[in-house]
C-alpha positions as a Markdown table, in Angstrom:
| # | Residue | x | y | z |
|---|---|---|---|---|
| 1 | Unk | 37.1 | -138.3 | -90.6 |
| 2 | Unk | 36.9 | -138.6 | -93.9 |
| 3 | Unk | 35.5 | -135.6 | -94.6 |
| 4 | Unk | 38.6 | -134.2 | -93.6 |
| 5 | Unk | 41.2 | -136.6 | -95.3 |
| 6 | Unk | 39.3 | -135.3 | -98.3 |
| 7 | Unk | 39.5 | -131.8 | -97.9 |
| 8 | Unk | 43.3 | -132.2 | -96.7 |
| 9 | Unk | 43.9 | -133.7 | -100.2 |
| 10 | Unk | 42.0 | -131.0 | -102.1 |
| 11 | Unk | 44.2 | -128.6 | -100.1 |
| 12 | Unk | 47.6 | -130.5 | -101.5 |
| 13 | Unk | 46.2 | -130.8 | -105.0 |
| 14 | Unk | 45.5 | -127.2 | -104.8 |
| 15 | Unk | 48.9 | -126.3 | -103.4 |
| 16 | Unk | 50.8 | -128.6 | -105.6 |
| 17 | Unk | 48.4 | -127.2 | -108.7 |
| 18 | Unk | 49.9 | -123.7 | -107.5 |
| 19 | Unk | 53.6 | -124.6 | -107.2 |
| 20 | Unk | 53.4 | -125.9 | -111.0 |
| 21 | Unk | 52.0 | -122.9 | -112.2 |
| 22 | Unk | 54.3 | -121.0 | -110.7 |
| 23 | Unk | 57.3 | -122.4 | -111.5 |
| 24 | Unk | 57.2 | -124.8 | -114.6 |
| 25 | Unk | 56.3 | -122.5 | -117.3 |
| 26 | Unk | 59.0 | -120.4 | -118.8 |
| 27 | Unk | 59.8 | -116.6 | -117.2 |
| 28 | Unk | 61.3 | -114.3 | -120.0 |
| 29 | Unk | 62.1 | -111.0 | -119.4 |
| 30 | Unk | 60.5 | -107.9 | -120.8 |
| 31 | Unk | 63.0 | -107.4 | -123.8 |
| 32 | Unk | 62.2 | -110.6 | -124.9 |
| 33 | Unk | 58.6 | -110.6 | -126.3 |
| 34 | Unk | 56.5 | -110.9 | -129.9 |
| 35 | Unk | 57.7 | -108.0 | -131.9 |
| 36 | Unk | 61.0 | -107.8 | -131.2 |
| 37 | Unk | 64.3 | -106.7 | -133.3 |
| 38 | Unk | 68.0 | -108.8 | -132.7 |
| 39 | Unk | 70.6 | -107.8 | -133.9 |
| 40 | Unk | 72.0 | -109.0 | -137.4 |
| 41 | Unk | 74.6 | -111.5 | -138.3 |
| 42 | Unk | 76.3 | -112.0 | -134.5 |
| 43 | Unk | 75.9 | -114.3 | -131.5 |
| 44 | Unk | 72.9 | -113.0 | -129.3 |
| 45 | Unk | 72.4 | -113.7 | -125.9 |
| 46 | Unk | 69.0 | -115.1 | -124.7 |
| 47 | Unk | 68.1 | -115.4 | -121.2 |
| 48 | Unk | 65.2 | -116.0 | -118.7 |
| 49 | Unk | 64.3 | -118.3 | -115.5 |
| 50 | Unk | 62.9 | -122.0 | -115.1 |
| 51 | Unk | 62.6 | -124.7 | -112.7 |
| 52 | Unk | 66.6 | -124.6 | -110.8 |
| 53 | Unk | 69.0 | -126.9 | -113.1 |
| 54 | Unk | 65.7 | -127.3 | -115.4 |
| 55 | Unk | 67.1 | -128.2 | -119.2 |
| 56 | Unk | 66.1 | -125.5 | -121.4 |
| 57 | Unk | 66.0 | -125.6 | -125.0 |
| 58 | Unk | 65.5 | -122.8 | -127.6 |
| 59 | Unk | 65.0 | -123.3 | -131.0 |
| 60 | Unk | 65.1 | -120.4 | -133.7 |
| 61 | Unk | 63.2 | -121.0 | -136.8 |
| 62 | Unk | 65.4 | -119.2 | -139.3 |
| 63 | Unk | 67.9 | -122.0 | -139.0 |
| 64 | Unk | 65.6 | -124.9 | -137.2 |
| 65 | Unk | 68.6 | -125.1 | -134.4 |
| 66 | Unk | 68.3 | -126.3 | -131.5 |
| 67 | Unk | 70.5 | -124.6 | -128.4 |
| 68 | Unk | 70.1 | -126.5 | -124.7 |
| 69 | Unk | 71.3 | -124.8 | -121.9 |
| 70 | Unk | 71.0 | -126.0 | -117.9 |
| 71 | Unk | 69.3 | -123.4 | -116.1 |
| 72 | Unk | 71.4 | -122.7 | -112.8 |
| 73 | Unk | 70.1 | -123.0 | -108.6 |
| 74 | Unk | 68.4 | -119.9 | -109.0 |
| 75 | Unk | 66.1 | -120.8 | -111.8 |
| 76 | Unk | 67.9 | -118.7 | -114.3 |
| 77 | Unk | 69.2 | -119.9 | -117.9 |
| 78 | Unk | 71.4 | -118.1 | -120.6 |
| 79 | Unk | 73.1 | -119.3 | -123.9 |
| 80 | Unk | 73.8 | -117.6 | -127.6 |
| 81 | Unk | 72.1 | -118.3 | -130.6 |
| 82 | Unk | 73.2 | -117.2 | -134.0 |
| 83 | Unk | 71.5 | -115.0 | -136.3 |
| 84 | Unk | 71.5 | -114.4 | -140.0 |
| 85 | Unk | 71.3 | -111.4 | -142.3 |
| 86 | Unk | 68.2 | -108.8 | -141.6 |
| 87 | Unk | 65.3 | -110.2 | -142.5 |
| 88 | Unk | 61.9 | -112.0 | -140.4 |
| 89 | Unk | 59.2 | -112.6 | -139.5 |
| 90 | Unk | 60.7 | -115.4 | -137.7 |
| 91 | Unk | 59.9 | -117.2 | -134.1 |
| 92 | Unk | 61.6 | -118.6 | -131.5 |
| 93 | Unk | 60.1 | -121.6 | -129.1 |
| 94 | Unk | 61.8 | -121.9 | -125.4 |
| 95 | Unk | 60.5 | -125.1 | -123.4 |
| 96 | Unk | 61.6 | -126.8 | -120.8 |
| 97 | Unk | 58.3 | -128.7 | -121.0 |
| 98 | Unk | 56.4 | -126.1 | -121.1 |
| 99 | Unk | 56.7 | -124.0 | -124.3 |
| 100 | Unk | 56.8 | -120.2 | -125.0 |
| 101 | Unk | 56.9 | -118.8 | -128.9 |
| 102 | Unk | 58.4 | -115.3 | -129.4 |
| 103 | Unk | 56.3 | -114.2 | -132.4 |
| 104 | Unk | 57.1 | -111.6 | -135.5 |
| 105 | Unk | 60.7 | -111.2 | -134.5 |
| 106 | Unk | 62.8 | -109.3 | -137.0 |
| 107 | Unk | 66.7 | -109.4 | -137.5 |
| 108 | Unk | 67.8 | -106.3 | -138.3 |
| 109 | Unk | 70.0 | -103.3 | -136.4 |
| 110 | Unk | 69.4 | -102.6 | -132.6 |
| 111 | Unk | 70.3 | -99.2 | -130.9 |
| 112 | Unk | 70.2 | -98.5 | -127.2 |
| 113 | Unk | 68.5 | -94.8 | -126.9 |
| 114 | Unk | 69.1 | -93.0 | -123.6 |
| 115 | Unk | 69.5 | -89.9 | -121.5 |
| 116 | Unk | 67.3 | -87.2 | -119.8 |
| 117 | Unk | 64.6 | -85.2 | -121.3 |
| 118 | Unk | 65.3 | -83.7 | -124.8 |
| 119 | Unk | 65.7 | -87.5 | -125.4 |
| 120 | Unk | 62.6 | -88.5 | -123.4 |
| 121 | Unk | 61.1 | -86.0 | -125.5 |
| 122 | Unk | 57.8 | -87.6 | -127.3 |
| 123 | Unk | 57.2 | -87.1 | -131.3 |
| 124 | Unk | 54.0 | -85.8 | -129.9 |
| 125 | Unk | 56.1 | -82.7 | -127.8 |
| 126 | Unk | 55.5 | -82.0 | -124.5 |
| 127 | Unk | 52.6 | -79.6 | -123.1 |
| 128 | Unk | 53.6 | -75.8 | -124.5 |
| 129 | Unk | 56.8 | -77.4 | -126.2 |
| 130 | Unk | 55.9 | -79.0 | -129.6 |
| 131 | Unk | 58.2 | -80.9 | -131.9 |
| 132 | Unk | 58.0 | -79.3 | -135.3 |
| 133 | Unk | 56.4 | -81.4 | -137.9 |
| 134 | Unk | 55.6 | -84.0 | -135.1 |
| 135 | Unk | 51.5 | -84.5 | -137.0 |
| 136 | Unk | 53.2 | -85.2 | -140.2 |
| 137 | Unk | 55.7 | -87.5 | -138.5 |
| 138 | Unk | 53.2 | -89.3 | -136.8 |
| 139 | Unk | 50.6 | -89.7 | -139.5 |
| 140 | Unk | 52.8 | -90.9 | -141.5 |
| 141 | Unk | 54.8 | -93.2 | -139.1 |
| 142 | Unk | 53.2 | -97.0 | -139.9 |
| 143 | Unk | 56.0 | -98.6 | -140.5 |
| 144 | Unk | 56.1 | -102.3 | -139.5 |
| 145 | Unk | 60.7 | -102.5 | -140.3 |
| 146 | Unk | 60.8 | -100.2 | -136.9 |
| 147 | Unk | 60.2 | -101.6 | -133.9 |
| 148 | Unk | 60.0 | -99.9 | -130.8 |
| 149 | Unk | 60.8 | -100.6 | -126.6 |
| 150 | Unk | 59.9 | -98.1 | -123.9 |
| 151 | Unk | 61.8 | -98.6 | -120.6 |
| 152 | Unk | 59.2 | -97.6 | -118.0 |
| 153 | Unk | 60.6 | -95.6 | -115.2 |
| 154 | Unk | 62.0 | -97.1 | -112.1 |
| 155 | Unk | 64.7 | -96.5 | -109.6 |
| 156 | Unk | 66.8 | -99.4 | -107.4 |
| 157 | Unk | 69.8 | -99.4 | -105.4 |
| 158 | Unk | 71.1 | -103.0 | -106.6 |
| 159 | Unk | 71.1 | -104.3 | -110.6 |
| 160 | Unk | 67.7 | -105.6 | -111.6 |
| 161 | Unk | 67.3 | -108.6 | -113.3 |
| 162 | Unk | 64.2 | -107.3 | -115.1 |
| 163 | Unk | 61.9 | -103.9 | -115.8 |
| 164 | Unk | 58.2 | -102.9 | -117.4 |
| 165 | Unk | 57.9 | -102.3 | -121.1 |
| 166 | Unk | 56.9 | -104.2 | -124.5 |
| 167 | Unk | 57.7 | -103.5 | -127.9 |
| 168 | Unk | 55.1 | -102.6 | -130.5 |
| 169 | Unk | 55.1 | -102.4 | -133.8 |
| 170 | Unk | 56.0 | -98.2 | -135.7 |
| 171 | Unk | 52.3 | -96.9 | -136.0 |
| 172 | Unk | 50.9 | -93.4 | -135.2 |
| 173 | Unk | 49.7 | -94.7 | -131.8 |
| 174 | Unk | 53.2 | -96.1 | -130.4 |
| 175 | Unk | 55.4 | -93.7 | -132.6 |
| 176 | Unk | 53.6 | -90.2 | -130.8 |
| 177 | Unk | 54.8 | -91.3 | -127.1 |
| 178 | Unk | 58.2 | -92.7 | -128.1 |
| 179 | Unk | 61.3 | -90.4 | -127.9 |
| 180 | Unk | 61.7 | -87.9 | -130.9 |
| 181 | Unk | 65.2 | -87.7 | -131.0 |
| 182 | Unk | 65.3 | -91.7 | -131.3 |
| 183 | Unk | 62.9 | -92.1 | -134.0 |
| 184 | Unk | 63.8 | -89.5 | -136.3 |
| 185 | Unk | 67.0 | -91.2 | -135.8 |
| 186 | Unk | 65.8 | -95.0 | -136.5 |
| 187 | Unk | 63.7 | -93.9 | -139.6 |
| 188 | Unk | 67.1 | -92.7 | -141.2 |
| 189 | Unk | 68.7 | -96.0 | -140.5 |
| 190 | Unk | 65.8 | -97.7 | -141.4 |
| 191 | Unk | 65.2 | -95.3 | -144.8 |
| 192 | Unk | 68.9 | -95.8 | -146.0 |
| 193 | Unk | 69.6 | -99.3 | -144.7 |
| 194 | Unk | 66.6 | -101.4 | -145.8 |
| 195 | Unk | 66.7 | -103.4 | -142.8 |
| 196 | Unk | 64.7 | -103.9 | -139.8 |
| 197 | Unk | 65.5 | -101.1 | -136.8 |
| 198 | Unk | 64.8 | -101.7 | -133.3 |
| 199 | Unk | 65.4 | -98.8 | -130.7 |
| 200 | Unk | 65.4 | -99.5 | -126.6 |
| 201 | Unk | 64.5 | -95.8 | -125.1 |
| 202 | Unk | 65.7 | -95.9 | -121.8 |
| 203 | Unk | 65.6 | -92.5 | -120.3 |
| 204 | Unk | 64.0 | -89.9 | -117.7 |
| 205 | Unk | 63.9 | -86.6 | -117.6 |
| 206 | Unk | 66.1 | -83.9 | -115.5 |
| 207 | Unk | 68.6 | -86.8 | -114.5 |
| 208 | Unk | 72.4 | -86.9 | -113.9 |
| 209 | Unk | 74.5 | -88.7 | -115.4 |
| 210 | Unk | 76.1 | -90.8 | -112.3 |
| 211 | Unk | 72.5 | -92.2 | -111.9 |
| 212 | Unk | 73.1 | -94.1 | -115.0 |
| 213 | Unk | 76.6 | -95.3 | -114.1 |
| 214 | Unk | 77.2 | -98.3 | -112.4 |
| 215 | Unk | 78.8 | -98.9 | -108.9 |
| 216 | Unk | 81.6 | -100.1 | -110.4 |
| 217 | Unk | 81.6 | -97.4 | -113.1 |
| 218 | Unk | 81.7 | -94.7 | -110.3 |
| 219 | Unk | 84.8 | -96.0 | -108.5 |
| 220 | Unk | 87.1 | -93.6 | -109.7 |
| 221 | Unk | 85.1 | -90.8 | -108.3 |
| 222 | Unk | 85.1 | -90.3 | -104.6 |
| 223 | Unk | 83.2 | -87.4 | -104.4 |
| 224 | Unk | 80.0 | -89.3 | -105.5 |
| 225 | Unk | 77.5 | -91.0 | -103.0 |
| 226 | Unk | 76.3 | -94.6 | -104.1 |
| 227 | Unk | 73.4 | -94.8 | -101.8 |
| 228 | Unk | 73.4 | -97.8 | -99.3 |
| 229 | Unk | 71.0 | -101.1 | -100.5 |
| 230 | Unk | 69.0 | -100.1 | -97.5 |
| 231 | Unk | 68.1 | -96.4 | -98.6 |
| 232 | Unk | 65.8 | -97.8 | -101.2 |
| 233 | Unk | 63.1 | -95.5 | -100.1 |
| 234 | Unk | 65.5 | -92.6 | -99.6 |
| 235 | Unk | 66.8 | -92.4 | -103.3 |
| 236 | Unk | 65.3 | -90.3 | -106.3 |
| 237 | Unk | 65.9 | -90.2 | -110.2 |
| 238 | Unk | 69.2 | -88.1 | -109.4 |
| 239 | Unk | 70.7 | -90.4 | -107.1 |
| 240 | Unk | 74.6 | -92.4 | -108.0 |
| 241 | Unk | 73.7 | -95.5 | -110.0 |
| 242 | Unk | 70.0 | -96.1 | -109.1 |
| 243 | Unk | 68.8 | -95.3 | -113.3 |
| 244 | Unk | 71.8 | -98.1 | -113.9 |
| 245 | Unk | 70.4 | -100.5 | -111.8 |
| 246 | Unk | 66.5 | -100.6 | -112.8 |
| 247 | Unk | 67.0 | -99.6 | -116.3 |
| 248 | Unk | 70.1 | -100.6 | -117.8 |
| 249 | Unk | 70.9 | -103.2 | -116.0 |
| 250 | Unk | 68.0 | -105.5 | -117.0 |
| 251 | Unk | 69.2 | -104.8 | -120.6 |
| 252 | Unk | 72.7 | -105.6 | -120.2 |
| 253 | Unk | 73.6 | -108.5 | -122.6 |
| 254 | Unk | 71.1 | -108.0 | -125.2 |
| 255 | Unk | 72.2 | -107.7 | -128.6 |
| 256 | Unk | 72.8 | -104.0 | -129.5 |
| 257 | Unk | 74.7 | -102.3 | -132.6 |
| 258 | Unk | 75.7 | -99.5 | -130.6 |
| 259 | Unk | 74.0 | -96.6 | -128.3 |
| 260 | Unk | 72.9 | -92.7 | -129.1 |
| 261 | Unk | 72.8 | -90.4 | -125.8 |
| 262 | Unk | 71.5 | -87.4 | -125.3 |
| 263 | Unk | 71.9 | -85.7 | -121.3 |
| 264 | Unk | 74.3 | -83.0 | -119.9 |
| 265 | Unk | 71.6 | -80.2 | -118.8 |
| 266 | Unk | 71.6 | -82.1 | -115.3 |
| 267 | Unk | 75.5 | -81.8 | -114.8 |
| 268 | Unk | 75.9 | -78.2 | -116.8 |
| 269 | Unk | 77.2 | -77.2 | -113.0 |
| 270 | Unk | 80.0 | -79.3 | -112.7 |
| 271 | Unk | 81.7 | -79.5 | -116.3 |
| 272 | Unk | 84.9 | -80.5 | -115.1 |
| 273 | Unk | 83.9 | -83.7 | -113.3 |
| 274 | Unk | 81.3 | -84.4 | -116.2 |
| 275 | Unk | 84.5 | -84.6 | -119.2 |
| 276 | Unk | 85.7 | -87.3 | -116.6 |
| 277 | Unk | 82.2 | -88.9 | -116.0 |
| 278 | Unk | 81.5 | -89.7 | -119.7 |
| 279 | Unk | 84.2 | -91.7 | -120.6 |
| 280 | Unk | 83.5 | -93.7 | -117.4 |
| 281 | Unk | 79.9 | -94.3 | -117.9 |
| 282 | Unk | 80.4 | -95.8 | -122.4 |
| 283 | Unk | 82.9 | -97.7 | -120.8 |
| 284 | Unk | 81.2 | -98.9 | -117.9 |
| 285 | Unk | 78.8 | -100.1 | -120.1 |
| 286 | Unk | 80.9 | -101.3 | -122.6 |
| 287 | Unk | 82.5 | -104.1 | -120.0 |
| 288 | Unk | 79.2 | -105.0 | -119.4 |
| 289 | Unk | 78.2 | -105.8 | -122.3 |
| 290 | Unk | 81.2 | -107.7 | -123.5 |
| 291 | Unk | 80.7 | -107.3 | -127.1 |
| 292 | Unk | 83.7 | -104.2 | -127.4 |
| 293 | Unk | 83.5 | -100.9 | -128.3 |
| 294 | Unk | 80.5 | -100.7 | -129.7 |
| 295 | Unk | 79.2 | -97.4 | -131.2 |
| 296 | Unk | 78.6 | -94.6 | -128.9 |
| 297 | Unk | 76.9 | -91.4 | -130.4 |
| 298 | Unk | 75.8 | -88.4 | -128.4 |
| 299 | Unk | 74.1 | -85.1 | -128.8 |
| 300 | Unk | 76.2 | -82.1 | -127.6 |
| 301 | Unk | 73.5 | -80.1 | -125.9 |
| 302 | Unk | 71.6 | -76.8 | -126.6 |
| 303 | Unk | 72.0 | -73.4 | -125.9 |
| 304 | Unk | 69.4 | -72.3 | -123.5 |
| 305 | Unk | 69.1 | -69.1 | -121.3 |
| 306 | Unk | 69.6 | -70.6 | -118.0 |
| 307 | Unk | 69.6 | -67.5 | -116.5 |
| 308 | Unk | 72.1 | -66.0 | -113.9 |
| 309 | Unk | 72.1 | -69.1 | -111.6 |
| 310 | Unk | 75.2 | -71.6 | -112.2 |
| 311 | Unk | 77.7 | -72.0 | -115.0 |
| 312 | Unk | 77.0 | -70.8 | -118.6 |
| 313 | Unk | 75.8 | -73.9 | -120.4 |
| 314 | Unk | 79.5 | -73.5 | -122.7 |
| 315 | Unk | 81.4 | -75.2 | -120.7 |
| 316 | Unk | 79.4 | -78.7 | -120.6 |
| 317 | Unk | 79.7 | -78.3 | -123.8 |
| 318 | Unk | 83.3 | -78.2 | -124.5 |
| 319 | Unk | 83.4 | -81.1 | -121.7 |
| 320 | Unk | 81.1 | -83.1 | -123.9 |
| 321 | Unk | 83.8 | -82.1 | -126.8 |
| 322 | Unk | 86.7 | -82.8 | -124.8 |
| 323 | Unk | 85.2 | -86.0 | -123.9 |
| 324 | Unk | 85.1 | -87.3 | -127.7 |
| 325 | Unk | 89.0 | -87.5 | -127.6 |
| 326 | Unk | 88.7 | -90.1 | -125.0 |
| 327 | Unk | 85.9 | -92.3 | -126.2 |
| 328 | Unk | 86.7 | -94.2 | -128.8 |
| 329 | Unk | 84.5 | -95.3 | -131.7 |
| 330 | Unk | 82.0 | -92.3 | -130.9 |
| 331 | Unk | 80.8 | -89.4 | -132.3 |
| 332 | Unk | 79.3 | -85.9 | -131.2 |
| 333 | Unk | 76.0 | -84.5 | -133.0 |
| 334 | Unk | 76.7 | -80.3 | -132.5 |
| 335 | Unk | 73.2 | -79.1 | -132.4 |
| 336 | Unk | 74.5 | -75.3 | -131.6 |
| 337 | Unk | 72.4 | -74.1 | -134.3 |
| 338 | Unk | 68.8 | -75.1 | -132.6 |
| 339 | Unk | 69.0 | -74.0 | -129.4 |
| 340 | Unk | 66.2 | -72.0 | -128.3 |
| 341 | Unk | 66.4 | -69.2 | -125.7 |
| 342 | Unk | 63.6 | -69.8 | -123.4 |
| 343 | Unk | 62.8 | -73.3 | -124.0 |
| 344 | Unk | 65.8 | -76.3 | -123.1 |
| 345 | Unk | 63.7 | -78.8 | -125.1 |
| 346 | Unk | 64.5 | -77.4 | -129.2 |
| 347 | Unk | 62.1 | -78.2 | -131.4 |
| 348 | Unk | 63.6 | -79.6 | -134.1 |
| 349 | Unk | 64.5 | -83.0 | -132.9 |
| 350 | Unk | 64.1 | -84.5 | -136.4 |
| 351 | Unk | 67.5 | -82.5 | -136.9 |
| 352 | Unk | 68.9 | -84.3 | -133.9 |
| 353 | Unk | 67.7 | -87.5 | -135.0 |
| 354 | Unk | 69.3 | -87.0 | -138.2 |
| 355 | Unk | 72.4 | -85.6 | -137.0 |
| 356 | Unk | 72.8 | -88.5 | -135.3 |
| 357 | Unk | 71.7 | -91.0 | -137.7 |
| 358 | Unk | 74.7 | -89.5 | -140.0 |
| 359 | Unk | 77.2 | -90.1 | -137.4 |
| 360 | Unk | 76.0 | -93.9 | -137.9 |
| 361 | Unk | 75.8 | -94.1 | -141.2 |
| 362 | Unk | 79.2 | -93.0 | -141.8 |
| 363 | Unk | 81.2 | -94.2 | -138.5 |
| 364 | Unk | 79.7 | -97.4 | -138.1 |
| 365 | Unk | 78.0 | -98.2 | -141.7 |
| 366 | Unk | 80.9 | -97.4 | -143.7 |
| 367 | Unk | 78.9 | -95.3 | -145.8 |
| 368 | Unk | 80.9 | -92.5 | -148.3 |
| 369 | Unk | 80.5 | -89.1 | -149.5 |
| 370 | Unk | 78.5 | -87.7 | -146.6 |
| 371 | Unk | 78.5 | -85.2 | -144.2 |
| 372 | Unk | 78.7 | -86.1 | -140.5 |
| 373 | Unk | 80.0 | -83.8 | -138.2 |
| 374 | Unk | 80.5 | -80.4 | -137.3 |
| 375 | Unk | 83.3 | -78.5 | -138.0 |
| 376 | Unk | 85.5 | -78.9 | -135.1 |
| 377 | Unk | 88.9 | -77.3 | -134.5 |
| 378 | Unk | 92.1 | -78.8 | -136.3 |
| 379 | Unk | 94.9 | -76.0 | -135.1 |
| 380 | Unk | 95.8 | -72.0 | -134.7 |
| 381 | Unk | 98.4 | -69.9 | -136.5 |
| 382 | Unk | 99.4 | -66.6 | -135.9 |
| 383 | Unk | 101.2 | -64.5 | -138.7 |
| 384 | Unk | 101.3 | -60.9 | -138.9 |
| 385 | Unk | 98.9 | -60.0 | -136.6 |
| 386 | Unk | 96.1 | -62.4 | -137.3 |
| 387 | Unk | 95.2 | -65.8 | -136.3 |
| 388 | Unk | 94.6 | -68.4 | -138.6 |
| 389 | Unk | 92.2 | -71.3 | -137.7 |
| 390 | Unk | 92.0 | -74.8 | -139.6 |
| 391 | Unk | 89.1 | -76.8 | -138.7 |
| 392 | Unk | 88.2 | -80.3 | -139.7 |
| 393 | Unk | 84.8 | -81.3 | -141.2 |
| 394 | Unk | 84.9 | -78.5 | -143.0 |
| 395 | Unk | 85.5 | -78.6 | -146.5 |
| 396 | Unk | 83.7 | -76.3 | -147.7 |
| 397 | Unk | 84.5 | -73.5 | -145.2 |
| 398 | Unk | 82.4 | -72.5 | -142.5 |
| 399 | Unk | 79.1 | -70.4 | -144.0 |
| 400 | Unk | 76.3 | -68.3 | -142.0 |
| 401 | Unk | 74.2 | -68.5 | -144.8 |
| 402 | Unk | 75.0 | -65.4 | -146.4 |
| 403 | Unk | 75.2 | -63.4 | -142.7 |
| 404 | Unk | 78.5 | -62.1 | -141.2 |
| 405 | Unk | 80.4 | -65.1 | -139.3 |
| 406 | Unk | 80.3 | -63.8 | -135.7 |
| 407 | Unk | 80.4 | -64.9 | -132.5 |
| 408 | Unk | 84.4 | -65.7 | -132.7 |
| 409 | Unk | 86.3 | -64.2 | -129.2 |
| 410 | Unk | 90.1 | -63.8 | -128.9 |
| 411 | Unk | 91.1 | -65.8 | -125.1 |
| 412 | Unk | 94.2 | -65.1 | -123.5 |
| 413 | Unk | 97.6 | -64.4 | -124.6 |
């Protein structure tokens, strides 16, 4: 008999041992780790889980405040803390009795980076489509001011409260698997800035834009299927609001400077419905966030020869145009000029980083005297038989670098 009294107590030590590792250390979610970037001189949100109404206090050694916040019945805990100038390493300490330190964080500028697969894209290239100068880029990449997050890939049919990724450090190792487009586009900011640069990739390949649109953000638009919470195993990467869900939504809230965006080959079939879809998915995620309007930069995609099937390729991109009139505080990177024929993923995605990077630089860095757009069109005259075109961003005229300017089609009356 007591034998068994002794073995039944083992089992409730063991039990209760079990509870109390589960629960009484500190959850934080995978955005918050050692090596991350926040964003400069604002109010940041920090969040995570603890023991239900468990007091939780965070301190932030650039200032040695301390914030306390009540987690809620669920476990789960959210406040602000303030954050200075770029600058770092600092650390920040989260206990509720049991303490976690957030190592080698840096203050600096955060950009989310998303889309489908030209922004997927590695530095490395993908098999048979290389990035030009990709070695030299990545050789030379160490770079310890540029941090880096990869959203692994995941699909859901309600918002997540959490995905798989870490950020690491810019070295030739991380920087060769991390989007091309993004980091060409961070190294600018980084380069001209002199501050710290942290860049969320969130993205997958051949997807739609509506999969990376909320519920909410999809409203307006009958014609689109949000898939029922009970066809989990039914969806894929292209259906309504499942990207959303598992890999923006578990980043909602962090502290971000703005986003760059590069999709459209998905929806080249259905133009119309995509110069309607844009606007609703920067400001979908603009409510969420809470913070405004914050920067939204895309790339106007590619010519490539899709061949006879479906719409000419033009016409998403004049939707992505159209689209920049109702967007506000964003900006279109035209990379007309590096399309490739037989290839949708170009090459040159330093030029796409860059292009985008100027956008930023100018729009939301207030910076002078540089180019950062296209030429697009201003207004049309006719007077004795010729048209006359104005274009803005164009001061110097529009050149073909010593070649005939072609390509121009007269369209209706």
């Amino acid at each position: 008999m007591k034998l068994l009294n002794y073995k039944v107590l083992l089992l409730i030590l063991f039990i209760n041992a079990g509870s109390a590792s589960l629960f009484a250390r500190i959850k934080m979610p995978a955005i918050f780790g050692n090596d991350m970037v926040l964003q400069q001189k604002t109010n940041v949100s920090v969040w995570g889980w603890s023991n239900p109404s468990a007091t939780v206090k965070i301190v932030t050694s650039w200032n040695k405040k301390i914030y306390s916040c009540k987690a809620g019945a669920n476990g789960e805990w959210r406040t602000k803390v303030s954050t200075p100038a770029a600058g770092g390493p600092y650390e920040i300490t989260i206990s509720d009795g049991e303490t976690v330190r957030i190592k080698n964080i840096l203050i600096g500028e955060v950009w989310l980076c998303s889309g489908q697969s030209n922004m997927e894209m590695p530095v490395k290239g993908f098999r048979s489509q290389p990035v030009l100068g990709s070695n030299e880029a990545i050789v030379a990449s160490k770079n310890n001011k540029i941090r880096l997050f990869n959203a692994k890939r995941a699909t859901s049919t309600t918002p997540q409260t959490n995905f798989s990724g870490n950020w690491n450090e810019c070295n030739p190792e991380t920087v060769a698997d991390f989007s091309a487009s993004a980091y060409f586009f961070g190294k600018m900011l980084n380069q001209v800035l002199d501050v710290p640069v942290g860049l969320i990739c969130s993205c997958w390949g051949g997807t739609p834009i509506e999969a990376w649109t909320s519920e909410m953000g999809l409203k307006p638009f009958s014609e689109i299927k949000i898939p029922a919470k009970e066809d989990s195993a039914k969806v894929n990467s292209h259906s309504a609001t499942v990207l959303f869900n598992a890999m923006i939504a578990p980043v909602v809230g962090y502290g971000i400077r703005g986003s760059i965006w590069y999709q459209g080959e998905a929806n080249r079939n259905n133009p119309d419905l995509y110069e309607k879809e844009m606007p609703a998915l920067v400001g979908d995620w603009r409510s969420k966030w809470g913070i405004g309007d914050f920067a939204f930069y895309y790339a106007q995609i590619a010519p490539y020869d899709y061949g006879k099937s479906g719409l000419n390729s033009a016409y998403l991109r004049e939707a992505q145009l159209n689209a920049l009139k109702e967007i506000p505080n964003s900006g279109m990177a035209t990379l007309m000029d590096i399309g490739e024929k037989n290839c949708i993923h170009p090459s040159h995605k330093e030029i796409t980083g860059d292009r985008l990077a100027y956008l930023a630089l100018a729009q939301t860095y207030n910076i002078k005297g540089i180019g950062y757009s296209g030429p697009t069109f201003k207004s049309m005259t006719t007077t004795g038989g010729k048209i006359k075109i104005e274009f803005d961003h164009a001061a110097n005229g529009l050149t073909a670098y010593g070649k005939e300017l072609s390509c121009f089609e007269v369209a209706g009356n």
